[in-house]
C-alpha positions in Angstrom: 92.5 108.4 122.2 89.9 110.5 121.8 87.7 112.1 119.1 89.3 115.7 119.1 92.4 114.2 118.8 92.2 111.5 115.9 90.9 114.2 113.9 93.5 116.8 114.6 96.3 113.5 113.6 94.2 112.8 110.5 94.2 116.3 109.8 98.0 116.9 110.1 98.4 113.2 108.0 96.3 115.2 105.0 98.4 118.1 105.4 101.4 116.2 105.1 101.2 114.4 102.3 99.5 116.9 100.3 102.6 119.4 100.9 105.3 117.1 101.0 107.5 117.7 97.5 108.1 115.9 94.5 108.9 112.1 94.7 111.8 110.7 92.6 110.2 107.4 92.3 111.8 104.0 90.9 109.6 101.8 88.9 108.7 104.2 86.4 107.2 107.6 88.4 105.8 104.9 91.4 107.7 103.7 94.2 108.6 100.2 94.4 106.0 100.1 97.7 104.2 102.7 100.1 105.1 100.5 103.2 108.3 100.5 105.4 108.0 96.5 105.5 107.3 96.1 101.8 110.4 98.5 101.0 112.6 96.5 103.1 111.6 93.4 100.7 112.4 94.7 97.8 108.7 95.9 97.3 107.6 92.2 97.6 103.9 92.8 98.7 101.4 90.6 96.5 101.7 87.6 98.5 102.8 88.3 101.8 100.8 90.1 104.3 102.4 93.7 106.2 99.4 94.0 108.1 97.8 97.0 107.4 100.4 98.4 105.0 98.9 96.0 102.6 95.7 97.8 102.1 97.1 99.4 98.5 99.4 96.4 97.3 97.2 93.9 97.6 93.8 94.8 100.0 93.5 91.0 100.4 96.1 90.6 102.7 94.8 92.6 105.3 92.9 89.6 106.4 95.9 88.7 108.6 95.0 91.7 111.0 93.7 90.4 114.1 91.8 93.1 115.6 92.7 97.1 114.7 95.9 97.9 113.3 97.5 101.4 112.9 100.5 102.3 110.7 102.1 106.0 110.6 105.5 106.4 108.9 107.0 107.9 106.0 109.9 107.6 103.2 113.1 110.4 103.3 114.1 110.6 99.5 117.2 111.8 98.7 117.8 111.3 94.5 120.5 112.4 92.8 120.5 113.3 89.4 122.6 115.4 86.8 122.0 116.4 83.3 124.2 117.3 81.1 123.3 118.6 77.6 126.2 118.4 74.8 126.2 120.5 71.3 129.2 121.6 69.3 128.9 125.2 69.3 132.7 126.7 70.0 133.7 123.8 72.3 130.7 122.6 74.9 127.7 124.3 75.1 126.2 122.7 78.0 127.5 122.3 81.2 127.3 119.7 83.9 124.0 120.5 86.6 122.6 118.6 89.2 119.2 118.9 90.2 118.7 120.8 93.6 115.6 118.1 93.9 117.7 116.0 96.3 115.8 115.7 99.8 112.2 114.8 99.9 109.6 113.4 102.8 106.8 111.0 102.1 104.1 110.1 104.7 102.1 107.3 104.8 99.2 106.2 106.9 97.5 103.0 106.9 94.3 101.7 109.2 93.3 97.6 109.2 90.3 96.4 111.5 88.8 93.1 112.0 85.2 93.2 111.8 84.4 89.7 112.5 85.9 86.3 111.0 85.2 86.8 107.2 84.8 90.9 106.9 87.7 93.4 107.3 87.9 96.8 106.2 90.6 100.0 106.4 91.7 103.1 105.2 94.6 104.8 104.3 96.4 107.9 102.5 99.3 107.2 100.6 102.1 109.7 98.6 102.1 107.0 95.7 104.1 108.2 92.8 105.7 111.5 91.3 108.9 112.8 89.6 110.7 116.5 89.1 113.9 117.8 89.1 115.4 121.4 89.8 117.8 123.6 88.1 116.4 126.9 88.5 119.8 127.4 89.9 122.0 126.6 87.4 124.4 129.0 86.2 128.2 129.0 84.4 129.7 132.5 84.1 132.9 130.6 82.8 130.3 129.1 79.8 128.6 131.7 77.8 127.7 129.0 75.9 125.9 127.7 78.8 121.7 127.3 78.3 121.6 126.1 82.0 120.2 123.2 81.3 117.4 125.4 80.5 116.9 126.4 84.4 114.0 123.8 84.5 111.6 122.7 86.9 109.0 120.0 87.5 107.5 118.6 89.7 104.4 115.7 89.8 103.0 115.0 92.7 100.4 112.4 93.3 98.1 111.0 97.0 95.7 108.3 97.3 93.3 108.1 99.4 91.6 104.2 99.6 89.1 102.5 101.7 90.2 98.8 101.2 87.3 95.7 102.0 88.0 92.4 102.2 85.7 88.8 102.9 87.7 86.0 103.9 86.6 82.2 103.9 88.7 79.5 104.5 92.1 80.2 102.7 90.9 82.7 100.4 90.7 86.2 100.6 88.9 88.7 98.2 88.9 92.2 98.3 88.6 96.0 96.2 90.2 99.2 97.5 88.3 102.3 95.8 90.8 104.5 95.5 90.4 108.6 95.3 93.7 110.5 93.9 94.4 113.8 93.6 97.8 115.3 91.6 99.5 118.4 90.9 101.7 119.3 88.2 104.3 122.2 87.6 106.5 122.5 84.8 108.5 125.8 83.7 112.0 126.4 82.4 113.7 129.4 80.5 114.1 129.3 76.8 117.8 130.5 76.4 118.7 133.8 74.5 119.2 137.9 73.9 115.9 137.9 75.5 115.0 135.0 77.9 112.1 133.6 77.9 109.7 132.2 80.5 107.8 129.7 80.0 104.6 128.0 82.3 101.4 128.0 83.2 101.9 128.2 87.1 100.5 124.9 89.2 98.0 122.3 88.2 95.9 120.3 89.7 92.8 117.8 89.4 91.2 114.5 90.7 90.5 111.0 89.5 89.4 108.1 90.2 89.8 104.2 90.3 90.5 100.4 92.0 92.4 98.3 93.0 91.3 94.6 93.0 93.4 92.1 94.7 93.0 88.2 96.0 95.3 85.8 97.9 94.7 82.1 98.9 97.0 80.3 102.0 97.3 76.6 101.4 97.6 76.1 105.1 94.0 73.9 105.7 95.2 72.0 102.1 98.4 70.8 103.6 100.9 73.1 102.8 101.2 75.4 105.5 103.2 78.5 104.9 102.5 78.7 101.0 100.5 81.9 100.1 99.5 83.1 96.4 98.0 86.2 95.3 97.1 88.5 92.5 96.4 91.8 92.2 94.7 94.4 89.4 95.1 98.1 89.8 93.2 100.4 87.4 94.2 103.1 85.1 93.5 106.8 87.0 93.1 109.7 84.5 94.0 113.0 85.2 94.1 116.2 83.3 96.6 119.2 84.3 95.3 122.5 82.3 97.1 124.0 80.7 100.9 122.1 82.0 101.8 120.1 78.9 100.4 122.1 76.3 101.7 125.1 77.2 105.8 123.3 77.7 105.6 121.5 74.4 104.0 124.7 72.9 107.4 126.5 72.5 108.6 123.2 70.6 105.4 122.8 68.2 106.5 123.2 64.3 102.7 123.9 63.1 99.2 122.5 62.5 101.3 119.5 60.7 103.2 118.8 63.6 102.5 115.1 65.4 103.4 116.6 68.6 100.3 118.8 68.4 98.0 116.6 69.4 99.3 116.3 72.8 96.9 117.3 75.3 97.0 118.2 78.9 95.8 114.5 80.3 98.8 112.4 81.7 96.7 109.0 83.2 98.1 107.3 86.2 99.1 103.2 84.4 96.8 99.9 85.3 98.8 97.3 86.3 98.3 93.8 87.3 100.8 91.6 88.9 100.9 88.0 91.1 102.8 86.9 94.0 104.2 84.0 96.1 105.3 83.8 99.7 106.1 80.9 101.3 107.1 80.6 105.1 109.5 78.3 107.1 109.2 78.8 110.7 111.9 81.8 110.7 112.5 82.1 107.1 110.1 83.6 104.8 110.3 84.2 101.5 108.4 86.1 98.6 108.5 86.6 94.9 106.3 89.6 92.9 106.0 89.9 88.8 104.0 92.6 88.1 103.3 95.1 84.8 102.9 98.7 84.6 101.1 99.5 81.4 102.4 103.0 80.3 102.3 102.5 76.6 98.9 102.4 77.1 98.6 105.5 78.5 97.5 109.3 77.5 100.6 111.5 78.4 103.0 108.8 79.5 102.3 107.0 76.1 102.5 110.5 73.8 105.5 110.7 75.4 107.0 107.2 74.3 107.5 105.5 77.8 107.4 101.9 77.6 105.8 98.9 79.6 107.8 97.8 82.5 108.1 94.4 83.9 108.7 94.2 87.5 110.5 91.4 89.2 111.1 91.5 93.4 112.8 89.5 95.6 112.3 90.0 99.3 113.5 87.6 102.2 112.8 88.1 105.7 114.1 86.3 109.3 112.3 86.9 112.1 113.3 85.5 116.0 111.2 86.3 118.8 110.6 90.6 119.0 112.8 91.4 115.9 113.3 90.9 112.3 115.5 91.4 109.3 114.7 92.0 105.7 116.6 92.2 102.9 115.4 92.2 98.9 115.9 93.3 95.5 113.5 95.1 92.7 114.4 95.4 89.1 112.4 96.5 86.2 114.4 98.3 83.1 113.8 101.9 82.5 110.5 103.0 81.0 111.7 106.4 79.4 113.7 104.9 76.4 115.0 107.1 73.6 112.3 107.9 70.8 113.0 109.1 66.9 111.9 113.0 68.5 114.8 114.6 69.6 111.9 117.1 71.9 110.4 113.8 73.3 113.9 112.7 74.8 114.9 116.3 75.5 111.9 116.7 78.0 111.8 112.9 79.2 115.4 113.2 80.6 115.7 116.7 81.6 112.3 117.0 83.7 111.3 113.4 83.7 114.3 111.0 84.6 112.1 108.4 85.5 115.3 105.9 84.4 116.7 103.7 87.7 115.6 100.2 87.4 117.9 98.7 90.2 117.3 98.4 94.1 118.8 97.2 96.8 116.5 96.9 100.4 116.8 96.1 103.8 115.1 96.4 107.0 114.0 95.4 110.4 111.4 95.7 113.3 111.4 95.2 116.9 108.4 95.0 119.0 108.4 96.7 122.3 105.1 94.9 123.1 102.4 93.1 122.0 100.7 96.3 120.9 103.3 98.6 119.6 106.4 97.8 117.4 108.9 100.0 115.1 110.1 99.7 111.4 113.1 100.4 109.4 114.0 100.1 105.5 117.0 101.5 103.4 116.9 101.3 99.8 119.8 102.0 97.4 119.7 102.1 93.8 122.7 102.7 91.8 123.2 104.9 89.3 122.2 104.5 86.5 123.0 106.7 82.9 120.7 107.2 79.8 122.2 109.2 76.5 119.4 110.3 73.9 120.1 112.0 70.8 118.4 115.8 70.6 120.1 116.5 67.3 117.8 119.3 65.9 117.0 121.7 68.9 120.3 122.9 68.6 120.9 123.3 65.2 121.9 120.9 62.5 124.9 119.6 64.3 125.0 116.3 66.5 123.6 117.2 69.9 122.6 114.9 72.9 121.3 115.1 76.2 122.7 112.7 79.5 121.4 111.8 82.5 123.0 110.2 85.5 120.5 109.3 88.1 120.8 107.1 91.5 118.7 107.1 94.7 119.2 106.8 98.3 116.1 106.4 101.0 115.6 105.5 105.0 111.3 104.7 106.0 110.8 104.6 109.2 107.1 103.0 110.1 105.3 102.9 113.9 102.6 100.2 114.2 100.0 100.0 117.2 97.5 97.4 117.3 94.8 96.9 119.4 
């Protein structure tokens, strides 16, 4: 391959994740894993090595690449999600809408090489995280009572860019990704009425910074061959949207007084830190992750009362000469949780349903050769329905706001190494 052309791919790569659309992610607003292998183990990736796919999850573990390895693939999202906001005015003002949000494409790149038998180094770009919905559609003639669900759109969008290094000695393997970010945010709806009312500020967009730290020790050479642990420490990443935030809440603000006010246009990525155990018999491996996302902690994400998520994964694989199957499971519980302001869970579930917690994976590969191999993961999560009280925006009377949300998505994944 020559020059020309690796920079006309890496080229297209950039363009394709920086245009693909919003991601309906799972734990919280970030996907259980970036990699077609981790995916198909329930995200399981702190503790067992997926080559160079491992350069975000835990940088560490791309000490198992034996020379160069190249992974393209990508993630077709297809969410599903309906809101449906309830108020007794006549009989039900709100109608039943589901987001036309439903079919989204995520690429993913990643790069491992060997540089000799304790440095390795790689690079990769990542769609990482993001959330929306879309009812700019929405209409009921048969409802005049309709608001439409207040024709809304969002849409967050967030790609990493990271260099990962790693020094390996023995069993244990060290490493930091420096990771570059950029995001875009769009939020706009319709405020309902004689005269209709637009609100939004058109797209944001900024860049931030941060790490991610990771380490992983194989008790192989201490007799216990197969048994891996690892850790891994990803940093908060702030970034500031001008002019998004500030200008949706704005139509909701009640005055100087009001606690809302003080909500600024930041919304900072969570750190997170998590640890991990694989262990290996001859065809059977097996791997467990805990890790927490720290969104409480948060500006934007905390303002906006999302909560700390535990994350527990499960991921088995069985491998037989040029194949494999995996199979896992990912749970955390929903880190939008209804709040004491009816606007904070009126905007959390109508543009932000970050709510599945949930998922079932599998996957496979085959190897066509010692160089070039293929990889498959399907994940399912159920549906899953949050109900939040917005008594208040809609007059005096009892009013709430429902959300029914699952997820269906196929990753596909080509690795060459050489």
């Amino acid at each position: 391959m020559n020059i020309k052309t690796t920079r006309t791919i890496a080229k297209l790569i950039t363009l394709s994740l920086v245009t693909s659309t919003m991601i309906h992610a799972t734990n919280g607003d970030n996907l259980i894993a970036v990699g077609t292998k981790a995916r198909g183990m329930g995200g399981a990736s702190i503790a067992v090595s997926h080559g160079a796919e491992s350069g975000l999850s835990n940088p560490a573990l791309i000490t198992s690449v034996e020379g160069t390895e190249i992974a393209f693939g990508g993630t077709l999202f297809m969410p599903d999600i309906t809101t449906t906001i309830t108020a007794p005015l006549a009989a039900q003002m709100g109608s039943e809408f589901t987001s036309d949000a439903d079919t989204n494409m995520i690429p993913e790149v990643s790069i491992a090489h060997k540089i000799d038998d304790n440095w390795y180094i790689g690079v990769g770009m990542w769609g990482t995280a993001g959330m929306g919905t879309d009812y700019s559609k929405a209409t009921n003639p048969n409802n005049p009572f309709s608001v439409n669900n207040f024709n809304m759109v969002t849409n967050l969008q967030l790609l990493q860019f990271g260099v990962p290094i790693a020094y390996k000695t023995g069993g244990l393997s060290l490493a930091v990704t420096p990771i570059m970010q950029y995001g875009n945010l769009d939020i706009n709806y319709i405020v309902p009425g004689m005269t209709p009312m637009t609100v939004g500020a058109g797209l944001a967009q900024d860049f931030g910074f941060g790490y991610n730290l990771g380490i992983a020790y194989d008790f192989t050479e201490d007799g216990a061959a197969g048994l891996t642990l690892g850790a891994q420490y990803k940093s908060s990443i702030e970034m500031d949207y001008d002019g998004q935030i500030t200008t949706a809440m704005g139509t909701f603000l009640m005055g100087p007084g009001d606690p809302l006010a003080s909500i600024t246009d930041t919304l900072e990525q969570p750190a997170e830190y998590g640890i991990g155990i694989g262990y290996e018999m001859g065809q059977h491996l097996f791997a467990f992750d805990y890790k927490r996302i720290q969104w409480s902690e948060t500006k934007g994400y905390g303002d906006f009362g999302w909560e700390d998520q535990d994350v527990y994964a499960f991921g088995y694989q069985f491998s037989q000469d040029n194949w494999a199957l995996r199979a896992g499971y990912n749970h955390a519980s929903s880190a939008v949780v209804e709040g004491q302001d009816p606007r904070l869970n009126f905007f959390n579930l109508l543009g932000f349903p970050a709510t599945q917690e949930s998922h079932y994976t599998f996957g496979g590969s085959y190897t066509f050769s010692e160089q070039f191999s293929i990889d498959l993961a399907y994940v399912h999560a159920p549906e899953n329905t949050e109900t939040f009280n917005v008594t208040g925006l809609f007059g005096a009377a009892p009013a709430q706001i429902s959300t029914d949300h699952s997820e269906n998505s196929l990753s596909f994944q080509l690795a060459y190494k050489f």
